[in-house]
C-alpha positions in Angstrom: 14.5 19.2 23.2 16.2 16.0 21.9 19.3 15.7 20.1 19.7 17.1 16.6 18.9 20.6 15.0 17.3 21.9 11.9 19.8 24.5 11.6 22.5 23.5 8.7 25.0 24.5 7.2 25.2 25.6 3.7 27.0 22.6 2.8 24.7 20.3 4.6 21.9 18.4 2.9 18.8 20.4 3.5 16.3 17.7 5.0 12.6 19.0 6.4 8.7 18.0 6.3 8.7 20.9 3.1 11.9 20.4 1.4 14.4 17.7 0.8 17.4 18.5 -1.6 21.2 17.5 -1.9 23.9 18.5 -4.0 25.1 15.5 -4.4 24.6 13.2 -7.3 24.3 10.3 -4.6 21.5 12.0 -2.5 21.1 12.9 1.2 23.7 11.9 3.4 21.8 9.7 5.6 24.9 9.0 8.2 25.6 12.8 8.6 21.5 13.1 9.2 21.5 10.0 11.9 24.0 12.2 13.4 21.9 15.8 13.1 19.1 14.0 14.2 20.4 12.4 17.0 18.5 9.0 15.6 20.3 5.2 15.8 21.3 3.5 12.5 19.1 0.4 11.8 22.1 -2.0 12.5 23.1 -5.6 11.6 22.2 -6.3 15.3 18.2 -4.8 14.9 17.7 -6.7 11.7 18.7 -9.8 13.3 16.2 -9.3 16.3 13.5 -8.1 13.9 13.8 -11.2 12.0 14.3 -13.4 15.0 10.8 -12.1 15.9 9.1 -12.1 12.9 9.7 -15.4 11.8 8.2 -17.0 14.7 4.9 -15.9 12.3 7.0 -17.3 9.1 7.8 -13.4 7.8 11.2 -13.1 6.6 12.8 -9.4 7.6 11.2 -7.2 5.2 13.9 -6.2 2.3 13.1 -2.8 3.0 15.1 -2.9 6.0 17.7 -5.5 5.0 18.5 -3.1 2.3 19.0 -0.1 4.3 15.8 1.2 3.2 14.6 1.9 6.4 18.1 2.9 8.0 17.2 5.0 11.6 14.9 4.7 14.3 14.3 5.5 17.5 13.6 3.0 20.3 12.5 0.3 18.0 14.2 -2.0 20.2 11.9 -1.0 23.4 9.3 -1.7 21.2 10.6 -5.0 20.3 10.7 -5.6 24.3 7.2 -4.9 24.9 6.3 -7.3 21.7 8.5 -10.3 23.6 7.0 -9.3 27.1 3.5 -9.8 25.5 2.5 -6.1 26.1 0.9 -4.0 23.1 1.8 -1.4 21.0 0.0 0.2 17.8 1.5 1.4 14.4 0.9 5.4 13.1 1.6 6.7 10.0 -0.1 9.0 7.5 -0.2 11.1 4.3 -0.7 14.7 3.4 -3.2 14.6 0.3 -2.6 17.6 -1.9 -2.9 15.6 -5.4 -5.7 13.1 -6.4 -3.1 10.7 -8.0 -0.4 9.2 -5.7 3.0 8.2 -6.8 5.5 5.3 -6.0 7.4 7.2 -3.0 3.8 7.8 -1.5 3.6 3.7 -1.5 7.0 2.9 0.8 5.7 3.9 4.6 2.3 2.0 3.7 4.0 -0.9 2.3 6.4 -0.9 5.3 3.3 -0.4 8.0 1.6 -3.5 6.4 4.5 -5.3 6.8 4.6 -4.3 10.6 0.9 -4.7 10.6 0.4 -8.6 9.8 4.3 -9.2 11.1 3.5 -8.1 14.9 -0.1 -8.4 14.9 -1.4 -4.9 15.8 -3.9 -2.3 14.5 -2.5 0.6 12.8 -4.2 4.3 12.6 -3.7 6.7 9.6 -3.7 10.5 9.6 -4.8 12.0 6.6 -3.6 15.5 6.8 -6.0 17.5 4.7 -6.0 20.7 7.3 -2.2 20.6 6.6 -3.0 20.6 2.7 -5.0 23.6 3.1 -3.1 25.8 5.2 0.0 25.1 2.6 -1.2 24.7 -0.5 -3.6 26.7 -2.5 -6.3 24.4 -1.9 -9.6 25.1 -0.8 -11.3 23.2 2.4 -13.8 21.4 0.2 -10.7 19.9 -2.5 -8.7 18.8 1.0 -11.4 16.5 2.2 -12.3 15.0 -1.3 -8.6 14.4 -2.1 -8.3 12.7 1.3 -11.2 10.3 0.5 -9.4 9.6 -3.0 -6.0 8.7 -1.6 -7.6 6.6 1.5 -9.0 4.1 -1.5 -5.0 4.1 -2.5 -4.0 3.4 1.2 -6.4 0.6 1.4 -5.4 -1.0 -1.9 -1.8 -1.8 -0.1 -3.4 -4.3 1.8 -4.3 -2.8 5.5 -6.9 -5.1 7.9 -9.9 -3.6 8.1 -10.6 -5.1 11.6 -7.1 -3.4 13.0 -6.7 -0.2 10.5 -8.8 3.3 11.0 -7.9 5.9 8.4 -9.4 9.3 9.4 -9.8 12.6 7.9 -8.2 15.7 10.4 -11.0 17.4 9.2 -13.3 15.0 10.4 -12.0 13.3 13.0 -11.2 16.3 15.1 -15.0 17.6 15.6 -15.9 14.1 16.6 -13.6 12.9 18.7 -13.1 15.1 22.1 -10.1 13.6 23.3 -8.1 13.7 20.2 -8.7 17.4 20.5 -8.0 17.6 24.2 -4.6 16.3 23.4 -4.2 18.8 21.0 -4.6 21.6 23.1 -2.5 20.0 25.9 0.6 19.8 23.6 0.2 23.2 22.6 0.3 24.7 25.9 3.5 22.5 26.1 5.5 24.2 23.1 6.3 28.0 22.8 6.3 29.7 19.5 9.9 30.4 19.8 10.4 26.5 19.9 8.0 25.9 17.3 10.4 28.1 15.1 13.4 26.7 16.0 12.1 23.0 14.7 10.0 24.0 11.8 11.6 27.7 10.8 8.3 29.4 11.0 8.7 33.2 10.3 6.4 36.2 11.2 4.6 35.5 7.4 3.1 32.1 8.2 -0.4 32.2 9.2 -1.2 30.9 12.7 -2.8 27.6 11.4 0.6 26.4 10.3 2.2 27.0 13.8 -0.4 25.1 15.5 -0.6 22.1 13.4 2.5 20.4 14.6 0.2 19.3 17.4 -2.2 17.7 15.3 0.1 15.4 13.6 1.8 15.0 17.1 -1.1 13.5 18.9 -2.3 10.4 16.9 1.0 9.3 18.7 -0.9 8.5 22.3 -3.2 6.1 22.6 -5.9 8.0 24.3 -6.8 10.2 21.3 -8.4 6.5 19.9 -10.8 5.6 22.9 -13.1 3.6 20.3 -9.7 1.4 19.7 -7.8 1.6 22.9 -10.8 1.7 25.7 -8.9 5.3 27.2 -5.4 3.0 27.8 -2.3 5.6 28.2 0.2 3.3 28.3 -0.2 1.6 25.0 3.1 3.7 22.9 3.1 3.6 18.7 5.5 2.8 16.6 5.8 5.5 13.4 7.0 4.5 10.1 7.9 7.5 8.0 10.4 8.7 6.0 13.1 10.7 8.1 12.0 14.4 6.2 8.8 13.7 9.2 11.3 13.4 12.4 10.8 17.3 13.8 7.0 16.8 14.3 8.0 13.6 16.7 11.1 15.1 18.5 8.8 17.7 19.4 6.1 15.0 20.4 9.0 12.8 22.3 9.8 15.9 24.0 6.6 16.3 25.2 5.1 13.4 26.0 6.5 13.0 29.6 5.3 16.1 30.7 1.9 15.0 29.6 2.8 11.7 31.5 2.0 9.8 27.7 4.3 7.5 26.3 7.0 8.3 23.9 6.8 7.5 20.4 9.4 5.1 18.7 10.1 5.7 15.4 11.5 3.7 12.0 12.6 5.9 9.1 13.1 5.5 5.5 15.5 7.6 3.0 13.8 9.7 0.6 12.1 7.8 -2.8 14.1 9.5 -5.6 12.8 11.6 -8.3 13.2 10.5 -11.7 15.9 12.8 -12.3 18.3 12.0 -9.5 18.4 11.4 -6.2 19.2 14.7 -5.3 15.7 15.6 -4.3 12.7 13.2 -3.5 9.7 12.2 -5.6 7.0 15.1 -6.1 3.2 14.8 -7.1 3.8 18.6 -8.1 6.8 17.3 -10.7 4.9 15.4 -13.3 8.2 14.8 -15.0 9.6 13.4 -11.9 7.0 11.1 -10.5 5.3 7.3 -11.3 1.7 8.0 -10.5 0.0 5.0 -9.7 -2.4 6.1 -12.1 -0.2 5.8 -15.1 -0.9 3.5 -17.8 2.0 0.6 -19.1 2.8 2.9 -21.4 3.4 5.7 -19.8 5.7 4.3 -17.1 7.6 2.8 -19.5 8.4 6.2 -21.9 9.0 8.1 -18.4 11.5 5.7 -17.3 13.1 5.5 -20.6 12.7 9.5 -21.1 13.5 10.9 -17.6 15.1 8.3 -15.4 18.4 9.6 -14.5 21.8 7.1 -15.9 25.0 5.9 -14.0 25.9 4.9 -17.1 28.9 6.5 -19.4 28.8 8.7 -22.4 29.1 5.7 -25.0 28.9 2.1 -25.1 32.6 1.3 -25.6 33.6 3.1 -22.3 30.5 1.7 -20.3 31.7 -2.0 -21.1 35.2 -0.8 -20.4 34.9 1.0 -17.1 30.8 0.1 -16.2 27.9 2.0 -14.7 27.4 3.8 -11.6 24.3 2.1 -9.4 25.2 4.3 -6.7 23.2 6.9 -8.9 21.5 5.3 -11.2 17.7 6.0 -11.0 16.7 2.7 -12.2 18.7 0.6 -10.0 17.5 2.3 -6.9 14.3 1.7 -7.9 14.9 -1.8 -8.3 16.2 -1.9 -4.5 12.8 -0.9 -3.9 10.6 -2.8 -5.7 12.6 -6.1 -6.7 12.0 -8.6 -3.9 14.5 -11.2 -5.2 17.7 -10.5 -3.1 19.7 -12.8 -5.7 18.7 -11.3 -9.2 19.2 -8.1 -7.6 22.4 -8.8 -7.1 23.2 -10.3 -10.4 21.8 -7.2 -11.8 24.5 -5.0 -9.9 27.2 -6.9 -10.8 26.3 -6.7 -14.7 25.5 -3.2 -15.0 29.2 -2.0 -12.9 31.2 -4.3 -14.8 29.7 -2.9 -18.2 28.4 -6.2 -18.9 24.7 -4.8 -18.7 23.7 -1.3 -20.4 21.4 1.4 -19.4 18.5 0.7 -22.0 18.8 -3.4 -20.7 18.7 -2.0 -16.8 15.9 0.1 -17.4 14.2 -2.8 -19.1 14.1 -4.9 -16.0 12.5 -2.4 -14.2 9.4 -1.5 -16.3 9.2 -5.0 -16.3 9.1 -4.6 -12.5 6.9 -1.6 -12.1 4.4 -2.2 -14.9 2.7 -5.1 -13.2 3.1 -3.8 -9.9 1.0 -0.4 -10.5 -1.6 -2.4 -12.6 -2.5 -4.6 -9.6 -2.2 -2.1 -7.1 -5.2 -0.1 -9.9 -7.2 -3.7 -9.6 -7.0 -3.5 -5.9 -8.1 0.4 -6.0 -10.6 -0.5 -8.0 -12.4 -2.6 -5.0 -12.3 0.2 -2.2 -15.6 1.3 -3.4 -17.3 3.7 -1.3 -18.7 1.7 1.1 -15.1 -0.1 2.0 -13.9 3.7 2.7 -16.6 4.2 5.0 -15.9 1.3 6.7 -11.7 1.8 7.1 -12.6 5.7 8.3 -16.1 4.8 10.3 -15.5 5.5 14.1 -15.9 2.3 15.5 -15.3 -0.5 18.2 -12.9 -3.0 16.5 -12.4 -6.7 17.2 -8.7 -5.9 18.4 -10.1 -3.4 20.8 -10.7 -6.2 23.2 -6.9 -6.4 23.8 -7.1 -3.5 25.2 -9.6 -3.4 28.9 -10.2 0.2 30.4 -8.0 1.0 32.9 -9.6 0.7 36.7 -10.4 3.8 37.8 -8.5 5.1 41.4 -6.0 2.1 40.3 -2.9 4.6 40.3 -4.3 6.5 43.2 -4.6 3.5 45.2 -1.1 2.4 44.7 0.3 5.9 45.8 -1.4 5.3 48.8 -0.4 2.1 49.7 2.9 3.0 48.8 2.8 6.3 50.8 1.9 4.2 54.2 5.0 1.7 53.5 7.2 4.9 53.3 9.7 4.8 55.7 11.5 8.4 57.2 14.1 8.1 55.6 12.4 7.9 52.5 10.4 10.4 52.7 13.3 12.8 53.4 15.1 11.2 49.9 11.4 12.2 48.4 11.8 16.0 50.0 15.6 16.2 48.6 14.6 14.8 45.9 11.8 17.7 45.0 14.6 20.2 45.6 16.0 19.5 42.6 13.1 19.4 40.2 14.2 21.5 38.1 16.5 19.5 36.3 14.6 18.0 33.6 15.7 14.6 31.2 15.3 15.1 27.8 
């Protein structure tokens, strides 16, 4: 397996798909967890490629990434190689839809994937994990598949293509498309249980549907499980934007995916969205308390944010203009990173509340009069995925990008094994022989 471990410490921050908590007032240690992981920082050098790239289309860098927001990856740049050498690559990401109403932190991968989606020019495929929902929660099979349907109208309102995006249903999608379930069952003849615990810390109490589904959300990562998109290309790799809690599923996938001969997955991930009450956990549907719902009225964001959102401020006035407020946790202000796209008011913003010059109650201000209009016209553009747009985004269909994409020949690859077999010298055959000796030594 690759680098990096699940296994931590007690003193460590405890980071997986089911649980995300720190004991620090600042949140999850995300250098410590580039190093657990074994994952690359986003550095000043990647953010000066990406916006090299993007604005040949006229995108600035997304301040998602500027920020930090979106602070590890994997193999972005040999994803960035393919997009200079004119060869293709598609985006994957997804949600797991255990509550009608999504919240802010639900919004950041879509928001990022858009991005990604108009910046590069490439179709994108989202997982809606409702088998997931009901194996975990205490759901039945019936409230799964209508709560996936509600939050796809939620996914659409961010903005997706609907000539490059399909949105699908596990529940559906899985019956009716033979491949995606082939590759199912090929990756879970690759993984033992034993290494399906040591990733995801099954025990002998979990029912066998939550030991296989790690394949599920493994395979939207090759190409061939989308032969209505990709024309049954293998050699087309995804890019995954997700927050870093998702990693396991995809070292397990990048693991596996050269035994299957499929391409590795490169991945882009986000710290957590905090809750309202600190940042030592992440946003939860199942905390009312601790969530924005994009549901919620003008109102209600703003008493939350004034009632619940956690303060880096001091205990009275006097000593916050003397010594200033902490932004490093402050709720509000790291929602503002977020959601306030002008780098310079930002900034002015920081400065004011650590020097004391701005107060808590004026800090949380600016951002209900950041979030307010921002939930209301995501609600107007909810309010147009009627029905027959949903159909339409999760429809199993030939797309106008899928024309990118021409089968491959068949007996191509076969061919050129032959032809190279006949220009084989003896002495390469022999280094072919030696070389087989030694297969057992496997890269990882």
């Amino acid at each position: 397996m690759e680098n990096g471990t699940d296994k931590v410490a007690e003193e460590e921050d405890i980071v997986n798909p089911w649980e995300v908590q720190s004991s620090s007032s600042k949140g999850v240690d995300y250098d410590k967890l580039i190093k657990r992981f074994g994952s690359s920082k986003v550095d000043q050098d990647l953010i000066d490629r990406i916006e090299r790239i993007t604005m040949k289309t006229g995108r600035k860098v997304h301040h998602f990434i500027k920020r930090g927001l979106f602070f590890s990856h994997r193999e972005m740049n040999k994803i960035l190689d393919l997009y200079e050498q004119g060869k293709p690559f598609y985006l994957y990401t997804g949600r797991g839809p255990s509550s009608q109403a999504m919240h802010l932190g639900h919004l950041i991968p879509f928001i990022m994937t858009r991005y990604l989606q108009e910046a590069f020019d490439v179709p994108v495929v989202v997982q809606l994990t409702d088998d997931e929902k009901f194996l975990w929660k205490s759901l039945t099979l019936e409230e799964c598949y209508n709560l996936a349907k509600e939050n796809t109208k939620d996914i659409i309102a961010c903005g997706f293509d609907p000539d490059k995006t399909f949105i699908f249903s596990d529940l559906d999608y899985i019956g009716s498309c033979k491949e995606f379930y082939w590759n199912m069952k090929r990756v879970e003849k690759c993984v033992t249980f034993n290494q399906a615990r040591g990733i995801f810390g099954f025990s002998d109490t979990d029912c066998i549907g939550k030991i296989s589904f790690p394949a599920i959300q493994a395979v939207p990562s090759f190409s061939t499980s989308f032969p209505h998109i990709f024309n049954g290309r293998k050699d087309i790799p995804c890019l995954i934007p997700c927050a870093i809690d998702q990693d396991p599923y995809f070292r397990m996938t990048r693991d596996v995916a050269p035994r299957l001969k499929l391409m590795k997955p490169a991945l882009l991930h986000s710290v957590f969205f905090p809750a309202l009450q600190g940042a030592q956990t992440k946003m939860s549907a199942s905390e009312p308390t601790s969530s924005i719902f994009l549901t919620d009225t003008a109102n209600q964001i703003k008493n939350k944010i004034n009632r619940y959102a956690f303060s880096g401020g001091r205990d009275t006035v006097e000593e916050h203009r003397e010594k200033g407020g902490d932004c490093e946790v402050d709720v509000s202000f790291q929602f503002l990173k977020f959601f306030m796209e002008d780098d310079e008011r930002l900034e002015q913003i920081r400065q004011d509340y650590s020097s004391g010059k701005m107060l808590t109650g004026e800090l949380k201000k600016e951002l209900i009069s950041v979030l307010q209009p921002l939930v209301a016209k995501h609600q107007e553009a909810r309010a147009k995925a009627t029905a027959e747009v949903v159909e339409k985004f999760m429809s199993i269909r030939k797309m106008p990008c899928s024309d990118k994409y021409p089968p491959p020949v068949p007996g191509a690859s076969s061919k050129k094994k032959k032809k190279k077999q006949k220009v084989d010298s003896v002495d390469d055959v022999a280094k072919n022989v030696e070389e087989k000796l030694h297969c057992g030594k496997v890269e990882t």
